[in-house]
N, C-alpha and C positions, 0 to 999 in steps of 0.2 A: 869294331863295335864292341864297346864294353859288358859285361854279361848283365848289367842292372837296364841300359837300352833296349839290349836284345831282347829282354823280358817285356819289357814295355812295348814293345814293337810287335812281338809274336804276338803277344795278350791284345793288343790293337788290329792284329789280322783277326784272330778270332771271335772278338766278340764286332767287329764292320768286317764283315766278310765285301770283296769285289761286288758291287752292285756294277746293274746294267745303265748305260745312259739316261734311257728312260725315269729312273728311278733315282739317279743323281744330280738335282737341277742344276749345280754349281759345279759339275765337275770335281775337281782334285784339291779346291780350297780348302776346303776342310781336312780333309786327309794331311796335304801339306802342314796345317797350322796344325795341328796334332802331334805329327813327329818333328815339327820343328821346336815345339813346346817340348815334347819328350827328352830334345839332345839337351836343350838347358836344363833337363830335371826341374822343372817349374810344375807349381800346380797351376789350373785354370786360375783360382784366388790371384794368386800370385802375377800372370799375367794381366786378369781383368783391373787389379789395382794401377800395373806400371801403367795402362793406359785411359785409364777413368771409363773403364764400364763394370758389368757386374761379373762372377762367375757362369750365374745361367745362360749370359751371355755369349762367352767364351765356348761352354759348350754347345749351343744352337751354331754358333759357327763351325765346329770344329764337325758335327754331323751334318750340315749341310740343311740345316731345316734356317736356315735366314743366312743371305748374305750381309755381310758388313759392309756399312754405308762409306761412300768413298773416304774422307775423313777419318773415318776407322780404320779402314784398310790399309790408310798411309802410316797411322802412327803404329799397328802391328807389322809391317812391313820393316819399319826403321828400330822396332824396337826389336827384330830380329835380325839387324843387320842387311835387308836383303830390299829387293826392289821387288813393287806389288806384282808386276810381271811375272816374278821368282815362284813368289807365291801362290799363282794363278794358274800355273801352268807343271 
């Protein structure tokens, strides 16, 4: 892990600290899309454009307050290379 990641990653533990189930409706989605936005150094902008939604978008996924409509899911999926499973889980 390179130390500009690492940065991003620690600063990501700390300001979303482990929440309990209860308290994360979507599970690891968001999490996931977060640090996988982080390895490509992308901004949410950046993201929300490759696949035609907005930023605020990007980050209501990335915290877990909305999931992304199947549709969405697939083309953030592929535009990270990875299967929505990958993703999901």
């Amino acid at each position: 892990m390179d130390g500009k990641l690492g940065l991003y990653f620690l600063t990501f533990l700390i300001i979303n600290p482990i929440q309990d189930m209860d308290d994360n409706m979507y599970g690891s989605l968001g999490g996931n899309l977060r640090i996988q936005r982080f390895k490509k150094n992308l901004t949410q902008e950046e993201v929300a454009k490759a696949i035609g939604t907005s930023h605020s978008m990007i980050g209501r996924y990335e915290r877990n307050k909305t999931r992304p409509r199947r549709g969405t899911l697939q083309k953030l999926a592929d535009f990270y290379g990875l299967s929505i499973n990958d993703l999901e889980n």
